[in-house]
N, C-alpha and C positions, 0 to 999 in steps of 0.2 A: 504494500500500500504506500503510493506516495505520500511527498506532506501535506498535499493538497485535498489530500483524500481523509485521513489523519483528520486536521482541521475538521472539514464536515462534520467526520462521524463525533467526535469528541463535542466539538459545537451542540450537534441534536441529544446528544447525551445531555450535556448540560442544560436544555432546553425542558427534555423530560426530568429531570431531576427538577427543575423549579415547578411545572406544573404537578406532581406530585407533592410538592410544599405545598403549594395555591390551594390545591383540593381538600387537603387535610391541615386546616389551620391550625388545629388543637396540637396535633403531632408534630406541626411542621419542622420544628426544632430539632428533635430527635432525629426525623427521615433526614434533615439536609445533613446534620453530623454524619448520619452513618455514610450516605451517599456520597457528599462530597470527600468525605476519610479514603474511601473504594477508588474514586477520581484520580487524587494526588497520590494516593500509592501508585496506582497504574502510571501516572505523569513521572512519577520520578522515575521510573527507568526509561522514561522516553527523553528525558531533559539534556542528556552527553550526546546523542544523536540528532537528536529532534527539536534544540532549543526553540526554535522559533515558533513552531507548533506550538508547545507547551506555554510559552510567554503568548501567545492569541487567543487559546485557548483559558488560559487562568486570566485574560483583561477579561473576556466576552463572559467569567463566570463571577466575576466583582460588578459588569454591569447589567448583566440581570439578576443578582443578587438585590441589589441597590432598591429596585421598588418594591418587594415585599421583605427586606430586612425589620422595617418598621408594622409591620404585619401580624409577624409571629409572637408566640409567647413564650419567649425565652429566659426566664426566671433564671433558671440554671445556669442559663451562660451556653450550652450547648453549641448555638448559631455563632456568637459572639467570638465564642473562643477560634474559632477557626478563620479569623479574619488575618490576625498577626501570623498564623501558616502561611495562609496564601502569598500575603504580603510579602515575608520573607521569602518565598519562592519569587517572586517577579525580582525583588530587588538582587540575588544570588545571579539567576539567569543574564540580567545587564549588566552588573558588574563584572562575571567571567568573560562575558561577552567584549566591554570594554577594556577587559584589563588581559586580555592572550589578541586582543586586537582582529577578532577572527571576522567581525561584520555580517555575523548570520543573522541577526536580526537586526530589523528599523529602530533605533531607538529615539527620530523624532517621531515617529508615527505612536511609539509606547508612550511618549511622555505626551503627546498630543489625546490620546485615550484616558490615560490618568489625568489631563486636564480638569477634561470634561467631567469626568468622575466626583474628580474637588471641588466645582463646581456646584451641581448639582446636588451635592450631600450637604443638605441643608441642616437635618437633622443629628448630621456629627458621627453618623454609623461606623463611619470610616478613620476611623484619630489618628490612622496612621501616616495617612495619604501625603501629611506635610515634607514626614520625614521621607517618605517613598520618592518622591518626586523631585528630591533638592540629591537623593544620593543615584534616580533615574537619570539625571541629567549632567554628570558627569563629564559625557562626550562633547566634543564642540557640535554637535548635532542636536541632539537635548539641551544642550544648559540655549543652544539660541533659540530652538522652539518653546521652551518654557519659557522665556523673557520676552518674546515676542507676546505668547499667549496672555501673560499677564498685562503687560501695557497695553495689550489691545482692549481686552477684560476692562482697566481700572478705567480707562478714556471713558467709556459705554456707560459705568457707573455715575448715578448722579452726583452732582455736588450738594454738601448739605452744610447750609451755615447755623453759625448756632442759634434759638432760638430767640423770640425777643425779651427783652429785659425782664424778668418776672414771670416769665414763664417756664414750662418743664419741656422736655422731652416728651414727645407722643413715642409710641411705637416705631411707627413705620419710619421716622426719621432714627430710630435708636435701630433699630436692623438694617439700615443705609449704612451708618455710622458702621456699626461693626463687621459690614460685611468689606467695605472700603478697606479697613484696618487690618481684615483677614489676607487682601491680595495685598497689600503694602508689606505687610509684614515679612508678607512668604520670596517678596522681591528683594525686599530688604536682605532675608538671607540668603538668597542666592547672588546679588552682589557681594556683600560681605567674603562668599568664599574664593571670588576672586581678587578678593584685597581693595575690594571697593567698600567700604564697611558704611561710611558717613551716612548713607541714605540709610541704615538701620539706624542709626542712632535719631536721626530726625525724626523718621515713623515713630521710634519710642518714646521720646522727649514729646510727641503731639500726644500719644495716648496715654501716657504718666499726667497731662495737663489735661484732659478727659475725664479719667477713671482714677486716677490715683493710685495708679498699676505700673510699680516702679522697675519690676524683677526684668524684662526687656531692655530697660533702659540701661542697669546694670550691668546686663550680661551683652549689650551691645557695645557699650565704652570700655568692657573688658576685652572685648574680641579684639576693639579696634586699639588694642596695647592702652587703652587711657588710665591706669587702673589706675592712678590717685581720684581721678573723677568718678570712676565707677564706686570704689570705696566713700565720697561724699555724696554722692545719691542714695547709696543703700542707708546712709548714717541718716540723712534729711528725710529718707522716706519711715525708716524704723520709728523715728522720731514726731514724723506725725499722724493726728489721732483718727484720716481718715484712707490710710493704705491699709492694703491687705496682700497677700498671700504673704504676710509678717515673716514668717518660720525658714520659707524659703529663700527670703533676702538676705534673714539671717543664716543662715547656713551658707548661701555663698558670699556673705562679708566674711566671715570667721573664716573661710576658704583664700578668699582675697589677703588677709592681714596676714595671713600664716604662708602663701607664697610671696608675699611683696618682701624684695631685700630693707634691711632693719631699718630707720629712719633712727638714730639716737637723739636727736632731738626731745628737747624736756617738753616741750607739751604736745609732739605724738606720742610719746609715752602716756603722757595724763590721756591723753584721750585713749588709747588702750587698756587706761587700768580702769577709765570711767567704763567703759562698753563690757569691760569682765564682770565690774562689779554688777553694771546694772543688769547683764544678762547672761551669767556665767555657763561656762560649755568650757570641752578641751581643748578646743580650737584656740577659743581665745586668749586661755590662759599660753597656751604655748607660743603664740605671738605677742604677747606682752612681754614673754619670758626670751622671745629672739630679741624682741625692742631694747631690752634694759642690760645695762653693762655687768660684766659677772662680780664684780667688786660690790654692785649696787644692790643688788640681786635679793641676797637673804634680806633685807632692810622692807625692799616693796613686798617679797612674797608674804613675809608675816603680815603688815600691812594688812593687803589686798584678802588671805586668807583669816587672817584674824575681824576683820570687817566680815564676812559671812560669816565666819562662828556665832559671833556678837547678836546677829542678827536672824540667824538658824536659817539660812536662808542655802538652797541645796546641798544639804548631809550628804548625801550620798557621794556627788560627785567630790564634794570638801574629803570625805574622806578618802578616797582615791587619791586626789593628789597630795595630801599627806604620807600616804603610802609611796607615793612616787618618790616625793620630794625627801622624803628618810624621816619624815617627822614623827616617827611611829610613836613617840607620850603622847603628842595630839592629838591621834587618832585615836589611842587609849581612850584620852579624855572624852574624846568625844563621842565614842561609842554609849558610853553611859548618859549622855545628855540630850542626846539627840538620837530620832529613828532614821536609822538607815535601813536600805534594802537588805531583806536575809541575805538572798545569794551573792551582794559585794561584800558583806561579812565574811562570809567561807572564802570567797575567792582572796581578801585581806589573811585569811587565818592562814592560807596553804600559802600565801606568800612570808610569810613568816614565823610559820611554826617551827622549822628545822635551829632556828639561834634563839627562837622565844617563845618555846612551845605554854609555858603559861598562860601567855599573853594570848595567844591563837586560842587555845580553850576557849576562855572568856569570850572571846567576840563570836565563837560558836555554840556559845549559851545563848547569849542576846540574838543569833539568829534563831535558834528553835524558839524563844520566847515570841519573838515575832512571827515566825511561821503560824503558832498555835494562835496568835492574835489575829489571825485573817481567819477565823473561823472555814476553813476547808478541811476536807477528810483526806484530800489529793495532797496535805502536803506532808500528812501523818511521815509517808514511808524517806521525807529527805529530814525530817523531824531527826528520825531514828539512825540515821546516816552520819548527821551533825555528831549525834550524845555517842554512839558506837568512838566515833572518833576522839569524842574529846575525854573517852573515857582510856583510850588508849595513850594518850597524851598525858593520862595523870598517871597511869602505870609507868611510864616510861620514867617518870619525871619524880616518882617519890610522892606522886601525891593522890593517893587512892583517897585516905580519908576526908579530905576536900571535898573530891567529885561525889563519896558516897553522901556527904551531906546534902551539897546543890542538887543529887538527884532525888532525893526524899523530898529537896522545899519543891523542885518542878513537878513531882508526881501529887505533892499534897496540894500545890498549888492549883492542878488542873486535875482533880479528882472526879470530877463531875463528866469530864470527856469521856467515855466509857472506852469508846474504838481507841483513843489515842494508850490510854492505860494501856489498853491489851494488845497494841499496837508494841510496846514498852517493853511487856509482859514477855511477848513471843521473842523479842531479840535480848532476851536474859537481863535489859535493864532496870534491874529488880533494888529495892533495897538492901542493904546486908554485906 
């Protein structure tokens, strides 16, 4: 069978595959997994010989997918999950395609289909398609059919000025807006990766003064090397009360400050130690801790970590890096005053039980206490795992009569747990 022939029959397959969905709306989920599972098996040994086929074949089965994806009832994810398959098969086939330089298939004609595709997925069925189509276009045959297609796109699109003074956003100009911002954006990154960035940063810098949606604008001043800029946008945007996706700016500030070479500078330090304190992570601490000279060092770290303590303001991680940093009395201390996570407890005791096995006990007392404080039955059996251990720790150590006291106050203390006793009971951690 030629490939022409291939094509066809694989086509009407897929054809019959969708009106089998259509017919059975209740099933349709289930029937396209199994079906289309059957398809891309069968594709993938066709895909060394037969790329082109297969790349015609998987567009023409993403666009009759496209009008009854929104159809089904896919709770499960069944339909759903087989989108990021597909997906990854088209972009595998143009890539091998581009990069052995073989030219068996069209790749403005693919990126001219995925167009259209992105286009019309109004509903967002497709979240992949952005990134499909920016790594589609790769060849100088793609990246100019996509650029073309988009300036021709955004021309066609209306212009929308802002409202008048006092009034809001209707819909229909708020879907103009975002759909303008959608092909802006996706041009934005495909200039950007030929070293053309500036046009992302402008698209970002307008939709940051829109929406108050700074995480573009950051991660486009970072592309384009700006990173002092991009690090005072994420700071300007964290800092006011009406952005959002907050967690993700942060994460790549703290990403930013920890690859930017040091600035020793005394007040980029203070503003590193202000951004640690106000919003402490590892990131940040460990670029405060590149920022500040090693002489200066033990001076801010108490500081900076003694201000959380002060303030009980994240134990957990406090205690971590006190363990890092060798402050291990700190941590002592601070175990008793403050709740930490059971399992950074243990993971603190196994880092220093071998030179302070006393010490390690102790902080896996205060995990099983805590364990049993979250009232679950599931954490009975790392309960008994802790006390096994730290009871091995006081034999080692000369100190049975100790452990056998703390184990009568923990047994007497939670007398009332019946499963956890007999939990106790079975791994011989008994009185006596």
């Amino acid at each position: 069978m030629d490939d022409t022939a291939n094509v066809k029959a694989l086509r009407k397959r897929v054809a019959q595959i969708v009106r089998r969905v259509e017919s059975h709306p209740e099933r349709g989920a289930l029937i396209l997994k199994g079906d289309v599972s059957d398809l891309l098996t069968e594709m993938k040994r066709l895909a060394r010989s037969e790329p082109s086929t297969v790349l015609d074949v998987l567009l023409f089965l993403m666009e009759r997918l496209s009008p009854v994806m929104g159809e089904l009832d896919d709770n499960a994810g069944f339909a759903g999950g087989l989108i990021p398959e597909i997906v990854g098969r088209i972009r595998g086939i143009m890539r091998q395609d581009a990069r052995t330089g073989d030219q068996q298939i069209d790749h403005a004609n693919a990126v001219d289909r995925l167009f259209k595709l992105w286009v019309e997925d109004a509903e967002g069925y497709y979240t992949e398609l952005d990134g499909l189509l920016l790594s589609a276009s790769e060849t100088p045959a793609g990246e100019l059919t996509l650029r073309d297609r988009l300036v021709t796109y955004i021309r066609g699109l209306p212009l929308v000025f802002p409202p008048p003074r006092g009034a809001s956003d209707d819909l229909r100009r708020a879907l103009s807006i975002a759909e303008r911002h959608r092909c802006e954006r996706l041009l934005g990154e495909l200039l950007a990766r030929i070293g053309m960035a500036e046009y992302a940063v402008i698209v970002a810098e307008d939709h940051y003064r829109r929406t108050g949606d700074a995480l573009d604008l950051v991660a486009s001043l970072h592309r384009d090397g700006r990173a002092q800029e991009a690090i005072i946008a994420a700071r300007k945007a964290l800092a006011s009360p009406r952005s959002f996706q907050r967690q993700r700016i942060q994460e790549f500030l703290d990403t930013l400050l920890a690859d930017t070479i040091p600035d020793t500078d005394r007040e980029t330090r203070k503003e590193l130690e202000r951004i640690f304190i106000a919003d402490p992570s590892a990131k940040s601490f460990k670029a405060l801790k590149k920022a500040v000279p090693d002489e200066q060092w033990s001076r801010v770290r108490n500081r900076v970590l003694g201000h959380l303590q002060k303030h009980q303001k994240a134990p957990t991680l406090l205690f971590r890096l006190y363990i890092e940093e060798g402050d291990l009395m700190e941590a002592d201390g601070l175990v008793v005053v403050q709740p930490i996570d059971a399992d950074v407890l243990v993971e603190g005791a196994h880092a220093v039980m071998e030179w302070n096995p006393s010490m390690a006990a102790g902080w896996m007392l205060f995990a099983a206490h805590h364990r049993v404080a979250t009232r679950r039955a599931s954490a009975y059996p790392k309960i008994v795992r802790d006390l096994l251990l730290v009871r091995e720790l006081a034999d080692s150590g000369d100190q049975r009569p100790a452990f056998r006291k703390a184990l009568t106050k923990f047994r007497s203390r939670y007398a009332r747990r019946r499963k956890l006793i007999e939990a106790l009971d079975a791994a011989g951690l008994v009185p006596g």
